[in-house]
N, C-alpha and C positions, 0 to 999 in steps of 0.2 A: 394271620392268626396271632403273631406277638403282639401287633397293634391291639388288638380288640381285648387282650388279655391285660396289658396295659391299659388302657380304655375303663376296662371291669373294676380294677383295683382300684384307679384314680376316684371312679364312681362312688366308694361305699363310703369317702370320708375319713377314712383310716388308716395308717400305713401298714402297708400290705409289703410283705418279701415274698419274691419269687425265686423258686427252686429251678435252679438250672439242672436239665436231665441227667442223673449218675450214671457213670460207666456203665454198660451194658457188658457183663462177665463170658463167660468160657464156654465156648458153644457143645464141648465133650461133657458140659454138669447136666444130667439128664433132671429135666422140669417138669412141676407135676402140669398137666394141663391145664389147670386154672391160670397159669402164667400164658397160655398161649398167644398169639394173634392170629387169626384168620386159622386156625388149626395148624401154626409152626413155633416153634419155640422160639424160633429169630430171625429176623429179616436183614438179610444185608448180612455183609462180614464184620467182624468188629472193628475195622477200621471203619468203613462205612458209617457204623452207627457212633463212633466217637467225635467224626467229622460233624456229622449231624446235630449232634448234641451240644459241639464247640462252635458252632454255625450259628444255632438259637444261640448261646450266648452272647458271642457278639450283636445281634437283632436285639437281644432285648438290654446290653450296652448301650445302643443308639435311641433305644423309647425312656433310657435313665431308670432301668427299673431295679430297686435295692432286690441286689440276689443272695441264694444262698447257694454254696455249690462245696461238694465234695472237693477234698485238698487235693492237687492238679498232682501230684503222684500217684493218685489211684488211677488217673485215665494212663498213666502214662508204664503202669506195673503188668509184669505179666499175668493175661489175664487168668489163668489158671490159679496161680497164686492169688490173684483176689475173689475168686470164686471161694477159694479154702478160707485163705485167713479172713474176710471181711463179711461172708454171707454165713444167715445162718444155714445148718445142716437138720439133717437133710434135704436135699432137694427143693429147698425153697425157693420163694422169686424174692424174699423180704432181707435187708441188709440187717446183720446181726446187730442186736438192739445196745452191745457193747461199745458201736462203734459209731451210731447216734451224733446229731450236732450238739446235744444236751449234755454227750459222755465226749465233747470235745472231740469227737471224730475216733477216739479209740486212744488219743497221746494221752501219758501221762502231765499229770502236770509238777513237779516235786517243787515246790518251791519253800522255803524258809516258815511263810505263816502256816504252808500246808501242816507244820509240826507243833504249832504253838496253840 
């Protein structure tokens, strides 16, 4: 599957970044069911799916594919906690748009020109 995805990207001519799969949060955040799979809100425990996720990454390490990927403290937080501070509410399946790769993942950034 990475193969072919890399394969895809190579095809169009352009450089393509690939998003490596974001943590998969707190199994007690009740989902609306549009988030479902197979009629379940989650498959696997959250280990399970963090393996899986840091799995693909490595895979698509070895096909050299430019990734993009959530800062390796969010796999590594309680999930609870990233359910609150990082998704929006309620009950969404969608990462709060504050905390975006565009909005630098949520950090500040204070720097010197940021004032000038």
């Amino acid at each position: 599957m990475i193969e072919a995805y890399s394969d895809f990207g190579k095809s169009l001519g352009i450089e393509v970044e690939y998003a490596v799969p974001w943590p998969i949060e707190f199994e007690g955040r009740k989902l609306p069911q549009t988030g479902y799979y197979k009629k379940q809100p989650f498959w696997g425990s959250r280990g399970e799916r963090i393996k899986a996720a840091l799995d693909m990454e490595g895979c698509m390490k070895i096909y050299e594919m430019k990734l993009v990927k959530a800062p390796q403290a969010w796999y590594d937080m309680n999930e609870e906690k990233y359910a609150i501070d990082k998704m929006e509410r309620p009950q969404s399946v969608h990462l709060n748009p504050m905390f975006y790769r565009r909005m630098n993942w949520g950090e500040s950034e204070n720097t010197l020109e940021s004032f000038m």
